[in-house]
mmJSON file of the N, C-alpha and C atoms, coordinates in Angstrom:
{"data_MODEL":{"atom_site":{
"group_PDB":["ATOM","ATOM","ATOM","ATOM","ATOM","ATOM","ATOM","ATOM","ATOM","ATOM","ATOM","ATOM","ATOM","ATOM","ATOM","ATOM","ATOM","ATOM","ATOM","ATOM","ATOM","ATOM","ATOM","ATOM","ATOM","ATOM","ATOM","ATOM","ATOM","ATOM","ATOM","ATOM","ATOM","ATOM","ATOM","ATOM","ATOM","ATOM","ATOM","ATOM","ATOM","ATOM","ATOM","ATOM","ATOM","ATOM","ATOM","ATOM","ATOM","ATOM","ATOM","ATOM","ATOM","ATOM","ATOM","ATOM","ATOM","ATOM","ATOM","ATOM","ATOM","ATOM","ATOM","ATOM","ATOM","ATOM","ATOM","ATOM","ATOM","ATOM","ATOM","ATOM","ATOM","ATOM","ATOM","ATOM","ATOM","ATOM","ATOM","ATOM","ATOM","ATOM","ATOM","ATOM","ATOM","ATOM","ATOM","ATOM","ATOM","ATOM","ATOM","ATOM","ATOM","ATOM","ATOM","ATOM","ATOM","ATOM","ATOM","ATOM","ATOM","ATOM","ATOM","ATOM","ATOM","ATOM","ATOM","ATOM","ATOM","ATOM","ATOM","ATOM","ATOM","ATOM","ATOM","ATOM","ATOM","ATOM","ATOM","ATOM","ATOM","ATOM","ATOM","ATOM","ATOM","ATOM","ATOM","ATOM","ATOM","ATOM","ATOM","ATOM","ATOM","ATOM","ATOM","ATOM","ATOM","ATOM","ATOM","ATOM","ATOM","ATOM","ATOM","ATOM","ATOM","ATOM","ATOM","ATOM","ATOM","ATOM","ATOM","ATOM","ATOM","ATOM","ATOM","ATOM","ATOM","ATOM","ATOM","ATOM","ATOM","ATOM","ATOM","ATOM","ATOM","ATOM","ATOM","ATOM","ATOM","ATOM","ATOM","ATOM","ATOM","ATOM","ATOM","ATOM","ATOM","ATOM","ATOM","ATOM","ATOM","ATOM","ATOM","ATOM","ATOM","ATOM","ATOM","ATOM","ATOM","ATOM","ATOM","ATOM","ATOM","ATOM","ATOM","ATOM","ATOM","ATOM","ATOM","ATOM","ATOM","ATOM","ATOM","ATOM","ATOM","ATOM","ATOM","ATOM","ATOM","ATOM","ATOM","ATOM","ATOM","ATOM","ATOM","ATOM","ATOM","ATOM","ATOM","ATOM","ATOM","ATOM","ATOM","ATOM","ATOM"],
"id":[1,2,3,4,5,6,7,8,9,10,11,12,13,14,15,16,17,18,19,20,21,22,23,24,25,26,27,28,29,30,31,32,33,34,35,36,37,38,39,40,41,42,43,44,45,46,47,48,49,50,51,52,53,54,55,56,57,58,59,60,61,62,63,64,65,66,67,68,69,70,71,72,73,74,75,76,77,78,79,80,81,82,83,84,85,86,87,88,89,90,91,92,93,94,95,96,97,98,99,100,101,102,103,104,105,106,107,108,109,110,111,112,113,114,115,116,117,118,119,120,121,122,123,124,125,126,127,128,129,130,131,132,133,134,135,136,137,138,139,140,141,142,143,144,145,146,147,148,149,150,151,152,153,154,155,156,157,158,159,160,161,162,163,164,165,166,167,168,169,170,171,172,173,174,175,176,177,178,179,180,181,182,183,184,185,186,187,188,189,190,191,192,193,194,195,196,197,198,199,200,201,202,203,204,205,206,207,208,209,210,211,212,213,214,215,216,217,218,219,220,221,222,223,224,225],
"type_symbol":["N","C","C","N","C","C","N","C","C","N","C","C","N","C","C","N","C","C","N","C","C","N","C","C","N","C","C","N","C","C","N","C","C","N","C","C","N","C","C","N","C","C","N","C","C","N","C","C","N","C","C","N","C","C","N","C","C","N","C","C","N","C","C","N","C","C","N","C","C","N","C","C","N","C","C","N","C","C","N","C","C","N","C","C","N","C","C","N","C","C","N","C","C","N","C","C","N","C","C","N","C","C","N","C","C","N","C","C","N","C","C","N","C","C","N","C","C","N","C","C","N","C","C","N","C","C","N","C","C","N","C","C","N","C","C","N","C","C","N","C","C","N","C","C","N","C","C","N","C","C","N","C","C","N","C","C","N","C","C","N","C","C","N","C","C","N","C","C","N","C","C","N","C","C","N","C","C","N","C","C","N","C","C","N","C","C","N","C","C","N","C","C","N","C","C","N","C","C","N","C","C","N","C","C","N","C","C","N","C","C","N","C","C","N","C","C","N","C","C","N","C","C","N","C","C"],
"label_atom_id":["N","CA","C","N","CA","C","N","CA","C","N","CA","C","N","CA","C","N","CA","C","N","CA","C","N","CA","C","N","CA","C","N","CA","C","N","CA","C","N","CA","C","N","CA","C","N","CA","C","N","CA","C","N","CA","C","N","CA","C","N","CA","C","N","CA","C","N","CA","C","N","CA","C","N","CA","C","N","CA","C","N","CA","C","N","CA","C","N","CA","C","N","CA","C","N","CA","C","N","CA","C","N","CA","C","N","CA","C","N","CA","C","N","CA","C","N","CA","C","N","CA","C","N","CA","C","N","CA","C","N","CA","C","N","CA","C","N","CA","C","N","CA","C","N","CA","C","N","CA","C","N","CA","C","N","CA","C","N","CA","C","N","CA","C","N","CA","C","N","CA","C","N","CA","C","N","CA","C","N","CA","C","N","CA","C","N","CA","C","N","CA","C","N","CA","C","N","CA","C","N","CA","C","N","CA","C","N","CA","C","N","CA","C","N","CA","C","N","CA","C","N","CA","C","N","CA","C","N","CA","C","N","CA","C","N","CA","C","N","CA","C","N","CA","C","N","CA","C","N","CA","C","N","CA","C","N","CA","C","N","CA","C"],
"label_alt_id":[null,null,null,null,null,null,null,null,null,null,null,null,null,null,null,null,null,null,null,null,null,null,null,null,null,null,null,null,null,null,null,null,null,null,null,null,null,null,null,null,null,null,null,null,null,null,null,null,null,null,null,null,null,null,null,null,null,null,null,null,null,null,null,null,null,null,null,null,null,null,null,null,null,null,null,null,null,null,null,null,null,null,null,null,null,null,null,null,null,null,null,null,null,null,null,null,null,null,null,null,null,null,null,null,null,null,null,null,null,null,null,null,null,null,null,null,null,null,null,null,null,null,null,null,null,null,null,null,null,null,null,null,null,null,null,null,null,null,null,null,null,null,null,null,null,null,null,null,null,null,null,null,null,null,null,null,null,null,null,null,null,null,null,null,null,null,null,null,null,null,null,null,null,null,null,null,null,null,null,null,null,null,null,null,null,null,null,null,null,null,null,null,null,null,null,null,null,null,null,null,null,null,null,null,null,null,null,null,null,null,null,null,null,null,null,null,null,null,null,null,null,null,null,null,null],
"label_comp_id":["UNK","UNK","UNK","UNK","UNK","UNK","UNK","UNK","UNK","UNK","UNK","UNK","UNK","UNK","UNK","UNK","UNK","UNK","UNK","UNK","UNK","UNK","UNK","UNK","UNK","UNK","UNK","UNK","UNK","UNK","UNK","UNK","UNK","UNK","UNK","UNK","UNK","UNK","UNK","UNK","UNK","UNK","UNK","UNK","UNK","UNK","UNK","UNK","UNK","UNK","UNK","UNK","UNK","UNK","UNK","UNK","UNK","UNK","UNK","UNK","UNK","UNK","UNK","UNK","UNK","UNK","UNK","UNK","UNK","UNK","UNK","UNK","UNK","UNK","UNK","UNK","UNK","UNK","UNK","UNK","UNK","UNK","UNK","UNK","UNK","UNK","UNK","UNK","UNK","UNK","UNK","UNK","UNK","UNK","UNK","UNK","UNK","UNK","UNK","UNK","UNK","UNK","UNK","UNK","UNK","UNK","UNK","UNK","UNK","UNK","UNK","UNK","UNK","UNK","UNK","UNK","UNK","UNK","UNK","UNK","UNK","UNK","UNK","UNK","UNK","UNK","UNK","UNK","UNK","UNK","UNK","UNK","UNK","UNK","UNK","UNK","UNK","UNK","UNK","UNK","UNK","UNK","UNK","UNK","UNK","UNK","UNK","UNK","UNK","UNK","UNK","UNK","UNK","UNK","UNK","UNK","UNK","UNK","UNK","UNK","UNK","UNK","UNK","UNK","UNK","UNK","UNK","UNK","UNK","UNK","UNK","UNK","UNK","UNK","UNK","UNK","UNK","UNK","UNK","UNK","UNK","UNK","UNK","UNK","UNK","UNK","UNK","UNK","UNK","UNK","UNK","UNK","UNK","UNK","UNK","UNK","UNK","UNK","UNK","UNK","UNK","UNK","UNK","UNK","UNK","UNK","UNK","UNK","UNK","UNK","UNK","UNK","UNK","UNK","UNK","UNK","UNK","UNK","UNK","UNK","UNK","UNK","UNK","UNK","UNK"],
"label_asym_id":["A","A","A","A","A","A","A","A","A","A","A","A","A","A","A","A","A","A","A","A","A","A","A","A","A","A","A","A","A","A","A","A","A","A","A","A","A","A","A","A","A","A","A","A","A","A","A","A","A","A","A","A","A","A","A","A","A","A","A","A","A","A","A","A","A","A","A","A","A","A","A","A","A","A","A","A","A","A","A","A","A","A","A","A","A","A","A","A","A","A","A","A","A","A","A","A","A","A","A","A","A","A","A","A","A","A","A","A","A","A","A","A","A","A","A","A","A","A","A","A","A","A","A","A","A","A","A","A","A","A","A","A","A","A","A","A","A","A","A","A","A","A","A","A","A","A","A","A","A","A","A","A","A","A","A","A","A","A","A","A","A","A","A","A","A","A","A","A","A","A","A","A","A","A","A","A","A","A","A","A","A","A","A","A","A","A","A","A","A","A","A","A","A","A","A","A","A","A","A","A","A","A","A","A","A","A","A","A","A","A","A","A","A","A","A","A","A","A","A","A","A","A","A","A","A"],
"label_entity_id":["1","1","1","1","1","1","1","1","1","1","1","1","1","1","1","1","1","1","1","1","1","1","1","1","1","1","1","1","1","1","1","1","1","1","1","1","1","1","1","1","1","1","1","1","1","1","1","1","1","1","1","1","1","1","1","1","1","1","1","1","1","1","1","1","1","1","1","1","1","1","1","1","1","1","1","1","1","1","1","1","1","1","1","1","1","1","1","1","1","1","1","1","1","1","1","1","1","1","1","1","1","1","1","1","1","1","1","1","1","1","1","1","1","1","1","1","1","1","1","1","1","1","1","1","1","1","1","1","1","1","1","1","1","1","1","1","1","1","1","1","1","1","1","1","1","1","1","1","1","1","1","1","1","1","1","1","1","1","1","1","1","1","1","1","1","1","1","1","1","1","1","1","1","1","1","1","1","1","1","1","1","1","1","1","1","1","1","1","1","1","1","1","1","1","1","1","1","1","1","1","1","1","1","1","1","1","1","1","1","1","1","1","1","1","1","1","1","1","1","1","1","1","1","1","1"],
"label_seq_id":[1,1,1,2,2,2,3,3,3,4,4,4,5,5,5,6,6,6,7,7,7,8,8,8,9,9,9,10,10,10,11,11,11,12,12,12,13,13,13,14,14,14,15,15,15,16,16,16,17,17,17,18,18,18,19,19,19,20,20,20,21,21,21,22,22,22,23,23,23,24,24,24,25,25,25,26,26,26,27,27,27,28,28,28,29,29,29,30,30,30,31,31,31,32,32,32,33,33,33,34,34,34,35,35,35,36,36,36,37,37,37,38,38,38,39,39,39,40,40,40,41,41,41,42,42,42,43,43,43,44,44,44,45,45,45,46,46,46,47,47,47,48,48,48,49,49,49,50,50,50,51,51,51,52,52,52,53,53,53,54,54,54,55,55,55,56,56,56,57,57,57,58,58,58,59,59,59,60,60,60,61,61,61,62,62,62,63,63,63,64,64,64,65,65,65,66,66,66,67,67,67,68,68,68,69,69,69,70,70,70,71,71,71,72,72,72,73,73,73,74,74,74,75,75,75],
"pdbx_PDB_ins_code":[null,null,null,null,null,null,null,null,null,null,null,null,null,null,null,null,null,null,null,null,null,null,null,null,null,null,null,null,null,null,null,null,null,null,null,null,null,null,null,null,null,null,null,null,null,null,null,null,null,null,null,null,null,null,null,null,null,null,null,null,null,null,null,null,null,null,null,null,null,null,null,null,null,null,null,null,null,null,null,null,null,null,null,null,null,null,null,null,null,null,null,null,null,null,null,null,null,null,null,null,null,null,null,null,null,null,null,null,null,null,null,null,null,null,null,null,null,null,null,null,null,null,null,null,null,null,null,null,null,null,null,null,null,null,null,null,null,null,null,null,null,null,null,null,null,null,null,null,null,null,null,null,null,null,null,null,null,null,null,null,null,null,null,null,null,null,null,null,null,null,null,null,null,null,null,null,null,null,null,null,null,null,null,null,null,null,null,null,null,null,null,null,null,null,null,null,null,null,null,null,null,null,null,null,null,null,null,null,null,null,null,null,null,null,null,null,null,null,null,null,null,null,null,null,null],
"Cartn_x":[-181.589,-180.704,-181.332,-181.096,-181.447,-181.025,-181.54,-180.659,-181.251,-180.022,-179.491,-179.255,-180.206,-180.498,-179.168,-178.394,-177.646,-178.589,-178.411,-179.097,-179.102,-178.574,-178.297,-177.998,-178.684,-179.11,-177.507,-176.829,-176.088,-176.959,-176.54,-177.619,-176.61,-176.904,-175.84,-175.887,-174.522,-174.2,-174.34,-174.374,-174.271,-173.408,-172.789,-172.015,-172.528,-172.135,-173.161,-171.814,-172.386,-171.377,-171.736,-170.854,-170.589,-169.961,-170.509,-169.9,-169.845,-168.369,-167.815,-167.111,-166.594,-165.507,-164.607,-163.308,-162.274,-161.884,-160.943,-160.302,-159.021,-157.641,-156.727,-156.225,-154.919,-154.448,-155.599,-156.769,-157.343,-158.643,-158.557,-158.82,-160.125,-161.373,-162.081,-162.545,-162.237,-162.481,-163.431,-164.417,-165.072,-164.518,-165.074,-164.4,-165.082,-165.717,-166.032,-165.523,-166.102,-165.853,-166.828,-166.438,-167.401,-167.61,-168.589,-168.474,-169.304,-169.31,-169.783,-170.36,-171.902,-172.26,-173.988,-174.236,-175.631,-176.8,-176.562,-177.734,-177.258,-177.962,-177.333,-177.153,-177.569,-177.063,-175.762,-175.191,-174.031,-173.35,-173.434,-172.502,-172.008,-173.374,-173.375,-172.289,-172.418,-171.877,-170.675,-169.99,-168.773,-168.358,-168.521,-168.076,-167.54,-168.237,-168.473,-166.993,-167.129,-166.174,-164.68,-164.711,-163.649,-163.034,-163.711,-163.156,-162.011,-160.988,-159.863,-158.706,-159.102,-158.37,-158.876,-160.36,-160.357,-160.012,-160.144,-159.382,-158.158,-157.08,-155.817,-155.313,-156.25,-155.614,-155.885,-157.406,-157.566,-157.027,-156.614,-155.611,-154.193,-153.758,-152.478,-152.652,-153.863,-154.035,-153.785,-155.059,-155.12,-153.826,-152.618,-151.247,-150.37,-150.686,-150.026,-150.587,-151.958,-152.727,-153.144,-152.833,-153.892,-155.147,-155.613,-157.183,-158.45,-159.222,-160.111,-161.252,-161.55,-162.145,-161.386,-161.505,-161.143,-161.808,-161.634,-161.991,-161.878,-162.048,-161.521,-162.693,-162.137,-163.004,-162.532,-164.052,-163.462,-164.416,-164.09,-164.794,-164.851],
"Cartn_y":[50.697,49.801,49.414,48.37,47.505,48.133,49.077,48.594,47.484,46.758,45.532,46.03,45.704,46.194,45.102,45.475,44.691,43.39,42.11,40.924,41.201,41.543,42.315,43.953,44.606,45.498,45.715,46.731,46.565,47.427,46.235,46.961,47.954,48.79,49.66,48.307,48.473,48.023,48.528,47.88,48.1,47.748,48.045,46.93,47.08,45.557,44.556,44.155,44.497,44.038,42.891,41.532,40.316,40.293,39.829,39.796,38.517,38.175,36.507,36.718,35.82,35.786,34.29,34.941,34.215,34.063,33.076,32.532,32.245,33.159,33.661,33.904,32.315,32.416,32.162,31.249,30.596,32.097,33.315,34.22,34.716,34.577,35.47,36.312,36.591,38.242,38.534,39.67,39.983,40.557,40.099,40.36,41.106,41.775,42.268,42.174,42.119,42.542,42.935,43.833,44.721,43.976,43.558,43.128,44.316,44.987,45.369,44.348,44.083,43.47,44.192,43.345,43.322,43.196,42.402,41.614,41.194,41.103,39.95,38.725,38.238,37.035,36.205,37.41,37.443,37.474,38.718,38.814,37.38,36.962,35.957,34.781,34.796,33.629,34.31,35.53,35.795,35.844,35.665,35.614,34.132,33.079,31.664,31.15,31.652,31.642,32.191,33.366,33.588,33.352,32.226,32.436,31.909,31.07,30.875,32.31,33.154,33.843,35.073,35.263,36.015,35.59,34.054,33.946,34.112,33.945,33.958,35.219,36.198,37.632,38.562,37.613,37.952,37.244,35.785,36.036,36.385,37.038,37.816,39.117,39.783,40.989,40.528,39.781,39.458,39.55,38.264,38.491,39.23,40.503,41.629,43.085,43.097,44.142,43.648,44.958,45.011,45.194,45.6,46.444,44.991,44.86,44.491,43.733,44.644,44.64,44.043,43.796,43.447,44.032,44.986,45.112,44.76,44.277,43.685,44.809,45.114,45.172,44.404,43.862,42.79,43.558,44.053,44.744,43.259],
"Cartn_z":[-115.147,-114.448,-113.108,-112.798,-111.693,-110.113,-109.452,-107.735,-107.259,-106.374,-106.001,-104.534,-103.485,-102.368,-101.222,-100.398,-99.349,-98.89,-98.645,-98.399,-96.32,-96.099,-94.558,-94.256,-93.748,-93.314,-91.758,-91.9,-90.888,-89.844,-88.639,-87.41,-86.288,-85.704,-84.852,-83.502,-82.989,-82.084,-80.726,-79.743,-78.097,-77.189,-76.209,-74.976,-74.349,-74.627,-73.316,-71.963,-70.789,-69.362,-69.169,-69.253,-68.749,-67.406,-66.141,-65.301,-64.698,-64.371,-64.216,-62.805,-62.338,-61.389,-61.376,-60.73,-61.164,-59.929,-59.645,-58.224,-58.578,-57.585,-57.864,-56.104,-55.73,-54.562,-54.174,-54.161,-53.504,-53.199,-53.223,-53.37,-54.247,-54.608,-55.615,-56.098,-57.112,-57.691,-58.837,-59.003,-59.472,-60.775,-61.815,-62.867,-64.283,-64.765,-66.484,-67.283,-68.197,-69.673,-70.325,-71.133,-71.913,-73.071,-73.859,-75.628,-75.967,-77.535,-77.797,-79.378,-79.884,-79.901,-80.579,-81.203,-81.747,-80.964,-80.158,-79.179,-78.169,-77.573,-75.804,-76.369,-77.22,-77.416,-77.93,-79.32,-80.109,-78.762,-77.719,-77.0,-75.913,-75.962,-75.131,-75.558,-76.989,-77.945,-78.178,-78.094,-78.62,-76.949,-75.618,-74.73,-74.441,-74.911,-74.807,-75.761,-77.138,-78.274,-78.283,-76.588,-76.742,-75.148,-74.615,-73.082,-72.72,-74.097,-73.49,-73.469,-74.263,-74.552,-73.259,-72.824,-72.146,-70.199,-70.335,-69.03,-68.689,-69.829,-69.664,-69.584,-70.224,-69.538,-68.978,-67.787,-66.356,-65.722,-65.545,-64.764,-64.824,-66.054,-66.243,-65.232,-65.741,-64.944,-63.573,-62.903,-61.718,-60.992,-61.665,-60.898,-61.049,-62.01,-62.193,-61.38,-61.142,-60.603,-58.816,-58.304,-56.956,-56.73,-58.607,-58.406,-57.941,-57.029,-57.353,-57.85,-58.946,-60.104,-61.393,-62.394,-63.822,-65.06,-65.691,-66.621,-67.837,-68.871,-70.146,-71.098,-72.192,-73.668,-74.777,-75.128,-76.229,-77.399,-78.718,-79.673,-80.468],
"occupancy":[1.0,1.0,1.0,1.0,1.0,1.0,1.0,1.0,1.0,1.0,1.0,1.0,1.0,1.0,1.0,1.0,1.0,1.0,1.0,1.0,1.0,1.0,1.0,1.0,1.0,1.0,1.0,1.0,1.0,1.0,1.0,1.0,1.0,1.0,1.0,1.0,1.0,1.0,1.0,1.0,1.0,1.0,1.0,1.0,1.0,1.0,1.0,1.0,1.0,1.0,1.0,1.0,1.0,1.0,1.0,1.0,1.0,1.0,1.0,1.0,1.0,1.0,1.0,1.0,1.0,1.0,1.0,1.0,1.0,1.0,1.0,1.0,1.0,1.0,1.0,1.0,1.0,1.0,1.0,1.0,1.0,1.0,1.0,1.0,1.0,1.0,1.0,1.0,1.0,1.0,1.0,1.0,1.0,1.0,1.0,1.0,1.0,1.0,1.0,1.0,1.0,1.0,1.0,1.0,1.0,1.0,1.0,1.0,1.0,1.0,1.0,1.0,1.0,1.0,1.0,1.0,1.0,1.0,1.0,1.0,1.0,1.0,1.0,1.0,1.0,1.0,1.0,1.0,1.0,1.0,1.0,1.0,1.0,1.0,1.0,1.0,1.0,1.0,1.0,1.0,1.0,1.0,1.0,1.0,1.0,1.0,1.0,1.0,1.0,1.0,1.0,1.0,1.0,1.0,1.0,1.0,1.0,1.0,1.0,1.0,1.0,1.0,1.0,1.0,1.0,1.0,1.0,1.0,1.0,1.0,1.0,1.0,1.0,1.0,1.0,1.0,1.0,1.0,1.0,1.0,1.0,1.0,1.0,1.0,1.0,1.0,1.0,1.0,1.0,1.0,1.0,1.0,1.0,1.0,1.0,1.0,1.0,1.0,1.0,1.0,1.0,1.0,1.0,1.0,1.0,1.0,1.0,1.0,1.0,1.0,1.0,1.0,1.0,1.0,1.0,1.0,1.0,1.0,1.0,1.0,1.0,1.0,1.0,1.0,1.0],
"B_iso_or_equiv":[0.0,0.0,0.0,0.0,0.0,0.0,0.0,0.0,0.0,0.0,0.0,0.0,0.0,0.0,0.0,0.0,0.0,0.0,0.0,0.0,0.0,0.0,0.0,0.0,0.0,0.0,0.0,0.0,0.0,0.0,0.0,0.0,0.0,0.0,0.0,0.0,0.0,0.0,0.0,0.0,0.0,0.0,0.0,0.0,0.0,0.0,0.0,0.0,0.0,0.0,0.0,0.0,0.0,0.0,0.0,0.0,0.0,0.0,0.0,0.0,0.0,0.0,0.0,0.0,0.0,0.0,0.0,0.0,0.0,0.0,0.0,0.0,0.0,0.0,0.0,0.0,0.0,0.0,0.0,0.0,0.0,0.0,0.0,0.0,0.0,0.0,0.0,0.0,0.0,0.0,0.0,0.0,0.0,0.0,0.0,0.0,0.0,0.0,0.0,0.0,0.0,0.0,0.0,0.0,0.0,0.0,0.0,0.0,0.0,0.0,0.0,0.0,0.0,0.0,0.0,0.0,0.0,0.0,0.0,0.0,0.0,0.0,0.0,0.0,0.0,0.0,0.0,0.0,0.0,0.0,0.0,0.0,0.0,0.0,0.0,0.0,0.0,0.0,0.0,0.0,0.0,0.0,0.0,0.0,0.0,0.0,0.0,0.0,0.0,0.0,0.0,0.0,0.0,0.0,0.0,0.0,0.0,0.0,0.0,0.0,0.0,0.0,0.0,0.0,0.0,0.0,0.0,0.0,0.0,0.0,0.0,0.0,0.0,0.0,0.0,0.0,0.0,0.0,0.0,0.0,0.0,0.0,0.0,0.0,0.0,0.0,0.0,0.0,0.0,0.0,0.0,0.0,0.0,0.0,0.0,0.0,0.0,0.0,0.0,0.0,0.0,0.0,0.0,0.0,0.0,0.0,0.0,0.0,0.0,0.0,0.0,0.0,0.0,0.0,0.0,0.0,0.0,0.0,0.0,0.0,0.0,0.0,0.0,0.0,0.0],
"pdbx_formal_charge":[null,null,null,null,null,null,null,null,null,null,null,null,null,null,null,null,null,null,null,null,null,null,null,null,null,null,null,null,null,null,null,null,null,null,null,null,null,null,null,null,null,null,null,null,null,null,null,null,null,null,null,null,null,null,null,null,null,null,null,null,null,null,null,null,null,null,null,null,null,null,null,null,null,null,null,null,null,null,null,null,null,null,null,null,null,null,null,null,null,null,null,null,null,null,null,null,null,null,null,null,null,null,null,null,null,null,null,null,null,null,null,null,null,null,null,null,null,null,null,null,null,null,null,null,null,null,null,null,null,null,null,null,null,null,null,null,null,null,null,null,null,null,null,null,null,null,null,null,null,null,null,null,null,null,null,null,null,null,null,null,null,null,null,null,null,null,null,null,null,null,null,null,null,null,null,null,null,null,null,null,null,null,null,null,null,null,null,null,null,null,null,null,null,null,null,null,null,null,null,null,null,null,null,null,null,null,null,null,null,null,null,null,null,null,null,null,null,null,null,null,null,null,null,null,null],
"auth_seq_id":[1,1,1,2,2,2,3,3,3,4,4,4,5,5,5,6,6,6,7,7,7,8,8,8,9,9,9,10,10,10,11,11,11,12,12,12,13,13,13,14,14,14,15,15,15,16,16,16,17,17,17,18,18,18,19,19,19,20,20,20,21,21,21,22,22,22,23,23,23,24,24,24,25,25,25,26,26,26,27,27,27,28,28,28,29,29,29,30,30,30,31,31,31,32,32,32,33,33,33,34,34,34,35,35,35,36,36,36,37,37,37,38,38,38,39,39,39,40,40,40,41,41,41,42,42,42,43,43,43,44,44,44,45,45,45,46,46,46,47,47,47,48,48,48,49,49,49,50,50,50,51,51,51,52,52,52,53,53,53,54,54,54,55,55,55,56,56,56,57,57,57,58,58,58,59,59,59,60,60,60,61,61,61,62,62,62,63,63,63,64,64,64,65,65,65,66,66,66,67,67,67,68,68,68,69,69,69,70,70,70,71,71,71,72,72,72,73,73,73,74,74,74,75,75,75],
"auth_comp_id":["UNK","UNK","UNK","UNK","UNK","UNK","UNK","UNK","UNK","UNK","UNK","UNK","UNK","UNK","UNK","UNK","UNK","UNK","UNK","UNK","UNK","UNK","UNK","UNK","UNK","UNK","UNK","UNK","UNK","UNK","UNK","UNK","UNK","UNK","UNK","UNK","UNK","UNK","UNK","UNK","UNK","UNK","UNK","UNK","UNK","UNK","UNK","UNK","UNK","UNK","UNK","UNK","UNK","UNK","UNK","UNK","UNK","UNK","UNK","UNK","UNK","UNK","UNK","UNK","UNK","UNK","UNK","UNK","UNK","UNK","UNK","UNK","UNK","UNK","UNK","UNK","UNK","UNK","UNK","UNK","UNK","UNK","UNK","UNK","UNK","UNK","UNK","UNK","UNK","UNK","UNK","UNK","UNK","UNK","UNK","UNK","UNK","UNK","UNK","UNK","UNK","UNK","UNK","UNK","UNK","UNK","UNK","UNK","UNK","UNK","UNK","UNK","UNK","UNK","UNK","UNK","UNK","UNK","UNK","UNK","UNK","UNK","UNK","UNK","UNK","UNK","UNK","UNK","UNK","UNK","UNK","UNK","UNK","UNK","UNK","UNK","UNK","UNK","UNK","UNK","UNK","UNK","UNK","UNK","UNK","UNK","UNK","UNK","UNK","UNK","UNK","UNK","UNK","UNK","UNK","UNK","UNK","UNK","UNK","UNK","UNK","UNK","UNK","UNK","UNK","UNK","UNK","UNK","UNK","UNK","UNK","UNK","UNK","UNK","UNK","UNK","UNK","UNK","UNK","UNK","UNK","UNK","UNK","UNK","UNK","UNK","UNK","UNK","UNK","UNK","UNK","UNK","UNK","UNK","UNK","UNK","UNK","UNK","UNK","UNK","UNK","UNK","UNK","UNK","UNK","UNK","UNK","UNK","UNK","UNK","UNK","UNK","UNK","UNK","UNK","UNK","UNK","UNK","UNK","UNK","UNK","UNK","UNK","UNK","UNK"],
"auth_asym_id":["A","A","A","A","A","A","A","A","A","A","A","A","A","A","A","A","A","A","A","A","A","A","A","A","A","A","A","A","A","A","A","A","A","A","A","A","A","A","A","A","A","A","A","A","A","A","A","A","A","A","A","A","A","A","A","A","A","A","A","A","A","A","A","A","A","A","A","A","A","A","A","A","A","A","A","A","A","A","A","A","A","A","A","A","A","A","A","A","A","A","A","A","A","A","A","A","A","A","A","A","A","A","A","A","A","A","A","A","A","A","A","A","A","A","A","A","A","A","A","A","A","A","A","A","A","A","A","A","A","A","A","A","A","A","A","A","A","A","A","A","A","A","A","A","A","A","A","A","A","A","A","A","A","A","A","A","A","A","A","A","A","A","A","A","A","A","A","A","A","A","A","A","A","A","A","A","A","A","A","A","A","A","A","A","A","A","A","A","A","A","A","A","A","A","A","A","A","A","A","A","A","A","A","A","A","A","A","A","A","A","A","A","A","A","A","A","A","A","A","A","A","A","A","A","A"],
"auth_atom_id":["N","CA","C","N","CA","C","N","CA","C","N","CA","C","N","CA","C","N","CA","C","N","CA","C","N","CA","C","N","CA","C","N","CA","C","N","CA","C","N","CA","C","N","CA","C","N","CA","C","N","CA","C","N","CA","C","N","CA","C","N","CA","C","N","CA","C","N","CA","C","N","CA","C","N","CA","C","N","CA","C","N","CA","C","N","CA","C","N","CA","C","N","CA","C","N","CA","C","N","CA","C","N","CA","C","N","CA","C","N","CA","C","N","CA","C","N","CA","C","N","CA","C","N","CA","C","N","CA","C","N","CA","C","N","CA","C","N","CA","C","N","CA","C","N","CA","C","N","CA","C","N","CA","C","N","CA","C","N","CA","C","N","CA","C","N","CA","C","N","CA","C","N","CA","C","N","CA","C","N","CA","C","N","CA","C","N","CA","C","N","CA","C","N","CA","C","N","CA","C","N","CA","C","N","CA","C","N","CA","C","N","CA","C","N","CA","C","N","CA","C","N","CA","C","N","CA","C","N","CA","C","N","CA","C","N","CA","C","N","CA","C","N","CA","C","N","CA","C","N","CA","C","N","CA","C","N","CA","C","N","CA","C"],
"pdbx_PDB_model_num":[1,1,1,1,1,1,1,1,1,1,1,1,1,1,1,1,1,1,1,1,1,1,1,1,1,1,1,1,1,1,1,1,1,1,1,1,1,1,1,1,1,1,1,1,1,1,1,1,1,1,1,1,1,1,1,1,1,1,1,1,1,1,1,1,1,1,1,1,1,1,1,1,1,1,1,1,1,1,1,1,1,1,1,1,1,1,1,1,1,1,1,1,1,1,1,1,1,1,1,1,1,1,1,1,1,1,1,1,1,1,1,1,1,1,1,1,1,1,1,1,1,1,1,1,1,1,1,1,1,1,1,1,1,1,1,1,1,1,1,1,1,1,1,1,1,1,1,1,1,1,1,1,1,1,1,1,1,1,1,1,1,1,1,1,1,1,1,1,1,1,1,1,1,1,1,1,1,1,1,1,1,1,1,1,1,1,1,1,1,1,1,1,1,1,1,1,1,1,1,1,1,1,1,1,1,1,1,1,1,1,1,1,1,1,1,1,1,1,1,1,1,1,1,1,1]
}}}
């Protein structure tokens, strides 16, 4: 019988730190997110792919928190 080898090889993953900043009350703040991610690049492209969703809940945090900083993880 034949083995029939996977056409992709799964590769282990990394997080990668994106660091952005946001302006909040005229105010700007330093902001992260973690992707975890194949390459710097996926991450690059799943940061790009998901930035409406990840601005809207830094600045949720932002006007809910005193911290800072911002952390987000996006898996």
């Amino acid at each position: 019988m034949r083995h029939v080898q996977p056409l992709v090889l799964a590769r282990d993953t990394a997080e990668f730190r994106l660091n952005f900043q946001m302006i909040n009350s005229g105010a700007r703040h330093a902001c992260s997110i973690t992707i975890r991610a194949t390459d710097a690049v996926q991450a690059a492209t799943l940061f790009r792919e998901n930035w409406p969703a990840i601005e809207e809940l830094a600045r949720k945090n932002l006007a809910t928190s005193a911290a800072k900083d911002l952390r987000l993880m996006l898996d």
